[in-house]
Each structure stands twice: as structure tokens, then as C-alpha cells.
N, C-alpha and C positions, 0 to 999 in steps of 0.2 A: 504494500500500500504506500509505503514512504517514498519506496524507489519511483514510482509511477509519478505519487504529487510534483518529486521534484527532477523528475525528467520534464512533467510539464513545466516547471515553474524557472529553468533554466533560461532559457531563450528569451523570457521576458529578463531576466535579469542581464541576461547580455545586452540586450536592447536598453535597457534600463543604464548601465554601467560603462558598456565597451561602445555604444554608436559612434560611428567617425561620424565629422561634420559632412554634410553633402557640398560635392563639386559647385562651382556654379553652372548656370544651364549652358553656356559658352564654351567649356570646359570640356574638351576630350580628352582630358588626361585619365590616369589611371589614377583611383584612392590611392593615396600613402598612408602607412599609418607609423606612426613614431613609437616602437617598442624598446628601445633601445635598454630605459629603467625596469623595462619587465625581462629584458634578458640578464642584466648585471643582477636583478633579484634572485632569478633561478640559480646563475651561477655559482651564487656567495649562499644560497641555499645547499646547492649541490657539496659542495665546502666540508659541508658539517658530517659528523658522522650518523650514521643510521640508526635510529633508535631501537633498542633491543625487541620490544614489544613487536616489531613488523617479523621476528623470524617465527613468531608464533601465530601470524596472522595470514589469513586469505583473501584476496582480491578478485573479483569479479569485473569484467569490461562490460559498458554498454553503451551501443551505438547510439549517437545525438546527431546526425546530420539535419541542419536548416536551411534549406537553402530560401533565402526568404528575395532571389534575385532570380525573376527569369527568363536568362539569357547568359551566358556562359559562366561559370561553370553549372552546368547542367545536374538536374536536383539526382542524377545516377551519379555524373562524379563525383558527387560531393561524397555520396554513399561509397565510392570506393576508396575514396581519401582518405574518411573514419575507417573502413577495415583495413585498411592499412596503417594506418597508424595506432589502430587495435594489437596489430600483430607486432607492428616494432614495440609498442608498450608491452607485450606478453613478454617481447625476449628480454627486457631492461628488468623485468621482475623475477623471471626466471634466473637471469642470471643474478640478482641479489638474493635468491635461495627462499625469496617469497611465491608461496603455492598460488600457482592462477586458477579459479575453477570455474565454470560456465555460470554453474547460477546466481544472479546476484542475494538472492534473499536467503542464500545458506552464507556467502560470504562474509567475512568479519568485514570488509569497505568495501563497498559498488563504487567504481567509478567511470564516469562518465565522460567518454570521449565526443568532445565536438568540435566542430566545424560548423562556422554560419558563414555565409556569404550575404552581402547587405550592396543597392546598390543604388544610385541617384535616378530616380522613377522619372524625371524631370528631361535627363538626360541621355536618350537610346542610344547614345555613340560612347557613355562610358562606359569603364571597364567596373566590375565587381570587386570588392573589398574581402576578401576572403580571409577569415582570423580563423585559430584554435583554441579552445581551453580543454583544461580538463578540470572535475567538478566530484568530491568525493564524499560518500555519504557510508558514515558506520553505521555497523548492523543495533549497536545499542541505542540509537535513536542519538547519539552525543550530534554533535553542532555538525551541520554541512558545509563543508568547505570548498574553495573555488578558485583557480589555478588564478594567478595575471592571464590578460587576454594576448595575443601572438599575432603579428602578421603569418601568414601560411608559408612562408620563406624559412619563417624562425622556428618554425612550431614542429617539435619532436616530443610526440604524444610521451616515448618512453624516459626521456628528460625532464620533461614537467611534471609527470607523476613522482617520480624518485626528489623533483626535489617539493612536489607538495607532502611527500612521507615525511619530509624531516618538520613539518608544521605543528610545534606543539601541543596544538590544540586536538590536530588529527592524533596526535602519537598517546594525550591521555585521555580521550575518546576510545583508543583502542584499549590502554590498561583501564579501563571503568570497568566494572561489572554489566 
């Protein structure tokens, strides 16, 4: 029930949080979007060491594609984008020796791979804004947490999950009862 509210309740919060400004109607450029503070975060996240609690803990993926732009990237790429970056996120877990299992509601964290594309309705000749997060929800109901937003350039599903694991809030959500 939780996982479901808050796969719906994502996308508003991207929209809510992450909207680039729109181009003007003149404008055929392509969005930019300035991550630069959201990758120096992950980094200096990535940094720290792994908190014990995650080698006793199970992760679950689930696909979040938005495509809320229609006109390239096309609402299937989008869906192959999230499975792939499902699967580079499977191997960055596996190889931290955290168990991946299909279901999210036996997992101790679902987390949530997405990709929204967003895109100036105003303007048919611009290009799409295409970002990643990922968005992680424990099984004991503890607080839901939600990666920095990525250009699609920068966005490595199994990077930003390894460094949303080291987020203390996610790490004593997991030691809770």
C-alpha cells in the first residue's frame, strides 16, 4: 500500500521540487539543467563509508518512468532507460554484498528508479529535459527519502542509490524495529 501511494506521489514531487524553468517560445535550444551541486553531493556522499545495517538489509527496484513530454524521448524509451539503469543499480548492490530481491513489499527498502522527461509545450522545436532520481522507501514505514535530481548525462541509477544508502536517516530507518 505504501509503495503504490508513493510511487504515485513521486512525480508530483519532482514536479513540485526538480521543474526546470521553460525555454522561451523563441528558443530552440535544448533544456540545460545545472546539477553540478547535486553531483559534488553524491560524491562527498559516496566518500563515507557504508553503514553496517545495509549488509543485513534487502533492496527491491521499481520502475518510475514519466514521460510527461510527447515527443522524443518517446514514453518506451524512457521505459528502457529505467530498466537499465535498474540493472546497473542491481550490479552496484550486488557488488556491495546487498541482497536485490524482486518484491518490493518483502524488501527491507523499495527503491524507486526514475526518469521524467519534462518539456516547453509552448515550444514544438525544443528538445526534452530528461533528469533521474532515485527515491527510497523502508519496509518499516521510517521516512521516505529522495535522491538530488540529475540531468540524464549525470544520472547513474547505481551511484545515486549507494550514495542515498549512506543517508542517515535511511540507515536508522533501517536499524528501527
Amino acid at each position: 500500500m505504501m509503495t503504490r501511494l508513493l510511487l504515485c506521489l513521486a512525480p508530483l514531487v519532482v514536479l513540485a521540487c526538480g521543474a526546470p524553468e521553460p525555454a522561451t517560445p523563441s528558443s530552440k535550444a535544448r533544456y540545460e539543467m545545472n546539477d553540478a551541486e547535486s553531483v559534488s553531493s553524491m560524491e562527498a556522499a559516496l566518500a563515507k563509508p557504508l553503514p553496517e545495517a545495509w549488509k543485513r538489509a534487502s533492496v527491491a527496484f521499481v520502475p518510475d518512468p514519466v514521460a510527461a513530454c510527447p515527443r522524443d524521448p518517446t514514453e518506451d524509451e524512457v521505459k528502457k532507460m529505467v530498466a537499465g539503469q535498474i540493472e546497473r543499480a542491481k550490479k552496484a548492490m550486488e557488488a556491495l554484498g546487498v541482497a536485490v530481491i524482486e518484491d518490493p513489499n518483502s524488501a527491507s527498502v523499495a527503491l524507486g528508479v526514475q526518469i521524467f522527461t519534462n518539456c516547453n509545450a509552448n515550444n514544438p522545436d525544443s528538445k526534452a529535459l530528461v533528469t533521474g532520481m532515485v527515491y527510497a522507501m523502508p519496509k518499516n514505514a521510517g521516512p521516505a527519502l529522495k535522491s538530488d535530481l540529475f540531468a540524464i548525462k549525470n544520472f547513474d541509477a547505481g551511484r545515486v542509490t549507494q550514495a542515498l544508502m549512506r543517508d542517515p536517516k535511511l540507515s536508522a530507518a533501517l536499524s528501527a524495529p
